[in-house]
N, C-alpha and C positions, 0 to 999 in steps of 0.2 A: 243655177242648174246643178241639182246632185248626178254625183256619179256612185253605181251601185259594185262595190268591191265584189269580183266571182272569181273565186279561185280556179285555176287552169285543171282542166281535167286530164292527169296523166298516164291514169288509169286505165287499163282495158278491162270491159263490164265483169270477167272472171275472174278478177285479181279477190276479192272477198274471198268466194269460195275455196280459192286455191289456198288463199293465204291460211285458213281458217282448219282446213287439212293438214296443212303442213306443223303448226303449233301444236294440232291434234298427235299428230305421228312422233314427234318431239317429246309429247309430255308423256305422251305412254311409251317413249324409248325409255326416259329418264326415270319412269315409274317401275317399269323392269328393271332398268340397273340396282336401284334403288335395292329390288324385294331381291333382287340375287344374292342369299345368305353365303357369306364366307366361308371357307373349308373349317372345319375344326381340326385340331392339333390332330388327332389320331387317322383323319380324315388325309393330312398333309404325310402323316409317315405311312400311311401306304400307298399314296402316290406317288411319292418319291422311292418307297420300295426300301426307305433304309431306316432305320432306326438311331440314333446319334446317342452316344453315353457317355458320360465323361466319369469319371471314375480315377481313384490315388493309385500308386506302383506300392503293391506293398504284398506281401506273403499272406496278406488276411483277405484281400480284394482283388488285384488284378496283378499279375506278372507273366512272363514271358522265361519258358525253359528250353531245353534244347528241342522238344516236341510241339514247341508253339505255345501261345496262349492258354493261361491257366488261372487259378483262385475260384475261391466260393463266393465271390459277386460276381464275377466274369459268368462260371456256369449258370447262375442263376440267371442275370440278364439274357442268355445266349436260348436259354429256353422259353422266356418270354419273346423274342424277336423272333423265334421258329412258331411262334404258336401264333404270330401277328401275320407271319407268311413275308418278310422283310430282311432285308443284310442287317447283321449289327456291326457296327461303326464304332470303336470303343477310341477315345480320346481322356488324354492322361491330364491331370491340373498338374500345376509347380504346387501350390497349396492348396491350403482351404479355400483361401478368401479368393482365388484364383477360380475351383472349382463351381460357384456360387455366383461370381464375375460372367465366367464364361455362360455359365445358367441366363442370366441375365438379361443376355446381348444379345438385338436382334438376331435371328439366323443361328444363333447357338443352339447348343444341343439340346432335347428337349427331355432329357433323364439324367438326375445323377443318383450313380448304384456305387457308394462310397462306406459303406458302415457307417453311415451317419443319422445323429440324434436327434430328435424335435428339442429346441430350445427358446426362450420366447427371444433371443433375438435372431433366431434362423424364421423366423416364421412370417416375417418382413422380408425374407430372404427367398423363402420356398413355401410351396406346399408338399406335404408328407402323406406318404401312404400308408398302408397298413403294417404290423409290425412282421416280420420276419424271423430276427435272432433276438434272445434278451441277454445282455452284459452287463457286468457292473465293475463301475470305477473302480480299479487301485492305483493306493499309493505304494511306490514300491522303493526300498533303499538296495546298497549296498551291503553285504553278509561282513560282518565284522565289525562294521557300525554299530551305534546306539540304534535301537529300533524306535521308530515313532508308533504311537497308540492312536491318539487324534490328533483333529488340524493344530492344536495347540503347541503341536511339538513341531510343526513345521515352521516355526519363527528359526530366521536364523540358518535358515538353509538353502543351499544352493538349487534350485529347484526351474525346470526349463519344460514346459509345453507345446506344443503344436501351435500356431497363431491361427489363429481361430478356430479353434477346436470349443467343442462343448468340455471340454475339461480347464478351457483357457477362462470359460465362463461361471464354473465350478470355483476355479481359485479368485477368481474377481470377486464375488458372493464373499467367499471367507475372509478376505483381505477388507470389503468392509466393513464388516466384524472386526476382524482384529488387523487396524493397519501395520503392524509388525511383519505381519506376514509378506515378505517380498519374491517376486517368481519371474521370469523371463518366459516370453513366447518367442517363438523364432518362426520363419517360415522357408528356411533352408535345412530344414531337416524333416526324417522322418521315425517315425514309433522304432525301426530299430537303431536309428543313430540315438535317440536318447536312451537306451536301453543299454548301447554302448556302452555311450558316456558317465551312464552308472556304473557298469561294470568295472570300469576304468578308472573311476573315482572323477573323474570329472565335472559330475553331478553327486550332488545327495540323494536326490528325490528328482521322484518324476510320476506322470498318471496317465496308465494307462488303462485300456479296456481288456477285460477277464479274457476274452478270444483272443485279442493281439497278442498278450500276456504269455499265453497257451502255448500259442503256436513259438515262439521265438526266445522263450528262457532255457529251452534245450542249448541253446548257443553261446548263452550269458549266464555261467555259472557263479556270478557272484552275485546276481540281482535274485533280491526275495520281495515277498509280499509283507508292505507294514500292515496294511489295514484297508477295507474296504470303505471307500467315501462315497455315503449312502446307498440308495436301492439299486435295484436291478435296471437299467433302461432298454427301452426298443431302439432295434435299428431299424432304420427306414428308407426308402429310397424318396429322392424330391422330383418336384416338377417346380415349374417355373411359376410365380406367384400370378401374374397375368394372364396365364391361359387360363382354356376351358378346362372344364371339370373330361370330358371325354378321353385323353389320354390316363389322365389318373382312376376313372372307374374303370380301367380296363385293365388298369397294373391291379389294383388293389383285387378285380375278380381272378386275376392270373395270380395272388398269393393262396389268395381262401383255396383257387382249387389245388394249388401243390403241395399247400398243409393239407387238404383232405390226402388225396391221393399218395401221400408217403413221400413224391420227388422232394419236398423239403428238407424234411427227418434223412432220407439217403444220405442228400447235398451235406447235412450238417455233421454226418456222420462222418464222410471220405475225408471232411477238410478238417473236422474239430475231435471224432472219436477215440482217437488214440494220441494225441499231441499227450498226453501227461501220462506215458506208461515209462518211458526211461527212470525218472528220477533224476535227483541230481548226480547221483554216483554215478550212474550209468551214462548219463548224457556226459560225464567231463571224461571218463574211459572211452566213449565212444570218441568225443573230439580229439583226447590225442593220439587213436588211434589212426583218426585220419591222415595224421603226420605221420605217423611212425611206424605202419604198418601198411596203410592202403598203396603206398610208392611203388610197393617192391612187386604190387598182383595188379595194380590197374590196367597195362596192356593186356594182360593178359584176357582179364574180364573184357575189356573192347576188344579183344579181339573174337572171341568164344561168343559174345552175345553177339556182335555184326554178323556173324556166319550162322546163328539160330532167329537171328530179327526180334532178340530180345534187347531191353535197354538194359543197356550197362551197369546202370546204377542200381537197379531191382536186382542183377544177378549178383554185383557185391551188397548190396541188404543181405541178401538169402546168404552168403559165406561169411557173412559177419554175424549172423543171428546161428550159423551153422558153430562157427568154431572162432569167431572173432579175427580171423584172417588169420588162425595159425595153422601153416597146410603138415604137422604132425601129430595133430590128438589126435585120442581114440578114444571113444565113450564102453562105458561098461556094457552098452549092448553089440557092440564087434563093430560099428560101422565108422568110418575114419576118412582121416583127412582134412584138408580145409571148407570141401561141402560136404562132408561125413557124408559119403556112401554105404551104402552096404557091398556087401563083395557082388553080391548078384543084379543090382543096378550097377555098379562098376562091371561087368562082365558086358553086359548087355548092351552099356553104353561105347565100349572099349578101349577098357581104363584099366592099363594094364601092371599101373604101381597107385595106386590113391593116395599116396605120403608122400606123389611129383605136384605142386601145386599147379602147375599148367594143364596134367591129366583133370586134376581135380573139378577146377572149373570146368574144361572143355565138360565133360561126363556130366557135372550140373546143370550146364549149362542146354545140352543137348536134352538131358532127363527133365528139365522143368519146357522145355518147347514141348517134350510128345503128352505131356501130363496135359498143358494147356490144348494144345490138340483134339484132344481126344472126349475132351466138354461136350456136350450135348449142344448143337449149332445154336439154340434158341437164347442160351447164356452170350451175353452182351458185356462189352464194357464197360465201366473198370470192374466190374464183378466178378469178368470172364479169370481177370490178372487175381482176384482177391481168393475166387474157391480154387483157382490151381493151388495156390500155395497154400490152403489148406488138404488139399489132396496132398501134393508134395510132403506135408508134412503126418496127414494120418494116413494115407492112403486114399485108393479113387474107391473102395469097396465102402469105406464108411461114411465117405463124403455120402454118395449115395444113400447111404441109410442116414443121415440128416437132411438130405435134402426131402427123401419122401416123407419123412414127419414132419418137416414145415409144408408139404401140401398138403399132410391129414389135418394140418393145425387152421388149413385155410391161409398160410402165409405164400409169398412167394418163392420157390425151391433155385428159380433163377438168380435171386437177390441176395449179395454175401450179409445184407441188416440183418436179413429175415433169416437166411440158415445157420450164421453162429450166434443165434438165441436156442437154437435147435441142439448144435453138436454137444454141448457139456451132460444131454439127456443119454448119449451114449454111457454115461459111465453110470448110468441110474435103472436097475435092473428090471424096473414097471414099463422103461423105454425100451432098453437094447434087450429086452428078450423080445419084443415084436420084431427086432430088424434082421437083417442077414446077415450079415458079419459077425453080430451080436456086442460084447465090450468092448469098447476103449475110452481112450483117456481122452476125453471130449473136451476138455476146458483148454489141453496145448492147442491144438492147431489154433485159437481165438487171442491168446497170447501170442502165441508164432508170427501170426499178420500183423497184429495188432504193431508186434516188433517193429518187424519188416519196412509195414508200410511208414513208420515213425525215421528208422536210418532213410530210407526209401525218400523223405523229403526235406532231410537233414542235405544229402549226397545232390538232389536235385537243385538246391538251394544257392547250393556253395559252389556246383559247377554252374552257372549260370553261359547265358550265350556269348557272352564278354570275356568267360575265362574259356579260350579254345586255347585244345590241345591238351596236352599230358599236364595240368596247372600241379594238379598232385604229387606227382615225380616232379616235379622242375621247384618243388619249394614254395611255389607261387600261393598256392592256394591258402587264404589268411581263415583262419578257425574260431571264431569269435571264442574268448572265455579259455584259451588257449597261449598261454604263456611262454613262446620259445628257448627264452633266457632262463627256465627254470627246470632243474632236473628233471625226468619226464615220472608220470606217476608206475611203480611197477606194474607190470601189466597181471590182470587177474587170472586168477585162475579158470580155463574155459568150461564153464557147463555144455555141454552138448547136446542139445535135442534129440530125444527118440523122431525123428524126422521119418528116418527109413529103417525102423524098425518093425516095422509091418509085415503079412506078405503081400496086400495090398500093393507097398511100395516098391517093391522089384515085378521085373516083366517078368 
């Protein structure tokens, strides 16, 4: 007799249907997950609302003065993150290979705004935006050395770069070519310690970029330029080689528009314009004047500019470019002192001896507050600081009359770019007989600033947040290019600015 096997029915008659639903609801939960695209990189920094930068400490990119946060990648980042509508977050590398590391790492920053070059082994490293600045490599020695011509004369020499730098990649190239050639990279230093080290003799040679260069041989008067190694290169800022393209079409629309619209050319100008007006003569007179003059007036200037809300250090620019800190010249046109007054600005200010260096300042100091004052509200910063001091130095009457020729010219009259392209038309009698004042010597007040603003971030540099307190009177403060052991140089003879020889220039 067979037995017929019938499996037990455990089932309730609805278990199908049910079951058949439920797989259903499952496969299109997982098919939604599925199609739900990922945030994109630029997608992710405005939801988080912040912007992350990493970026080098250095006088050409990012630093920190007693006013806060400052340099020409700094501003320039600082206005792409206002124009993203997000905080910017600025974080510092130790190095290269650091700043590129930290690019790397999950949850790192997702911009580096460093002066840095496309190379083809950064390009493994990053992607690169559109170009901003163009530099170009020097090699640069000590003055009283042999000068090198080309790489061929760099056999044999003590020679130290940034570890991983595109100059570190530059001397790898030449070395094999010609293995003679030997170099050290470090990554415990930065562009102005080797710059030092040159100056010092500690180094022979060293390379850096035409900007760094610029900005920082006012301080290292013994480093010159041997020669330039090769073309010009773009700076660039990176994004991380793994993202999307969406953060980076967004930097690169944020350059094209601030090359169109001038904020570029501005930027390039406040931080690069005037860095090579001293000279070497002027800049090693300046440094040891910082020793051997600025001691004896520095209270004085902090104390006159806290009580105007001017910075300290712009109102000793202005008494250094006045009279070189000497509070007894007199210029051939009567006006005297250490801020060379006129009697009738000194009257008005009340300043009752102009050859007291303490009258002197206070009366500068008071006279450059009502000057900046008295601007037209629409004028902004640092513009507002650049056409004072061209007022200050030709008057508010003819300031005026360049500033309306750069609105007949179609420029901006608010922008110090665009009015001292303007002011030197004053001395050109096809200009200055359209205007009201009618002549003057238009070309100083462009030199005046140009001065100014060059001691201006000389004085900014070297008081950093670190040296608090009086570091200048107390000895402290170290003067690169500055030799204490060695007799100090006679001090020159002071030219003095027709500053306030206007009538412009007295109330």
């Amino acid at each position: 007799m067979r037995f017929a096997y019938t499996a037990p029915m455990f089932f309730k008659p609805d278990f199908r249907p049910r079951c058949a639903k439920w797989l259903i609801a499952t496969g299109l939960f997982l098919m939604l997950g599925a199609c739900v695209e990922k945030p994109t990189t630029l997608e992710r920094v405005k939801e988080d609302g912040v912007l992350r930068v990493i970026t080098r400490n250095s006088p050409a990119t990012y630093f920190q003065d007693r006013n806060g946060e400052t340099g020409f990648e700094y501003e320039l980042v600082k206005r792409f993150a206002k124009d993203l509508g997000v905080e910017l977050k600025i974080e510092t590398a130790d190095n290269l290979d650091d700043l590129f590391d930290q690019m790397n790492k999950p949850g790192g920053p997702v911009l580096g705004a460093a002066g840095l070059i496309e190379t083809p082994k950064r390009k493994s490293q990053a992607r690169f935006s559109h170009s901003y600045l163009e530099v170009t490599p020097q090699v640069v020695y000590r003055n009283g050395q042999s000068r090198p011509t080309d790489p061929g004369d760099l056999v044999g020499k003590r020679i130290m770069v940034l570890k991983g730098s595109a100059h570190a990649e530059q001397l790898a190239a030449l070395k094999a070519q010609n293995p003679r050639i030997e170099y050290e990279e470090s990554d415990a230093v930065e562009v102005v310690d080797l710059l030092r080290m040159v100056d010092e003799g500690q180094l022979d040679l060293t390379l850096v970029d035409s900007n760094e260069l610029a900005m920082n041989q006012v301080y290292f008067q013994n480093v010159r330029v041997a020669f330039d190694l090769g073309e010009a290169r773009a700076q660039r800022w990176a994004v991380a080689p793994g993202e999307d393209n969406s953060l980076l079409n967004e930097i690169n629309a944020y350059l094209d528009k601030v090359e169109k619209n001038g904020t570029l050319q501005r930027l390039k100008d406040r931080y690069y314009g005037h860095v090579d007006v001293l000279g070497y003569v002027g800049a090693y007179t300046f440094a040891q004047h910082l020793q051997e003059r600025l001691p004896k007036y520095e209270k004085h200037f902090q104390t006159s500019a806290k009580k105007e809300q001017v910075d300290w250090r712009l109102l000793a620019a202005i008494g250094y470019q006045e009279s070189m800190w000497q509070p007894t010249v007199t210029s051939k046109t009567g006006v005297r002192g250490l801020m060379m007054l006129t009697q009738n600005t000194a009257q008005a200010m009340g300043v009752s001896n102009r050859l007291d260096a303490r009258q002197s300042i206070q009366g500068g100091a008071k006279y450059f507050a009502y000057i900046k004052d008295q601007l037209d509200d629409s004028i902004k910063e640092p513009d507002r600081t650049w056409l004072a001091l061209a007022s200050y130095n030709i008057g508010s009457g003819h300031l005026e009359d360049a500033r309306k020729l750069a609105q007949n010219e179609g420029l901006n009259p608010d922008k110090w770019l665009d009015v001292k392209k303007m002011l030197p038309r004053l001395a050109q009698k096809k200009w200055y007989s359209k205007t009201r004042y009618g002549y003057a010597r238009g070309g100083e007040p462009v030199h005046f600033v140009a001065n100014i603003r060059r001691y201006y971030d000389i004085l900014t540099w070297v008081t950093q947040p670190q040296l608090e307190g009086s570091q200048v009177a107390d000895g402290n403060l170290h003067v690169p290019g500055v030799d204490k052991t060695q007799p100090p140089v006679p001090p020159a003879s002071p030219v003095p600015s027709s500053s306030n020889s206007t009538d412009e220039s007295a109330l």
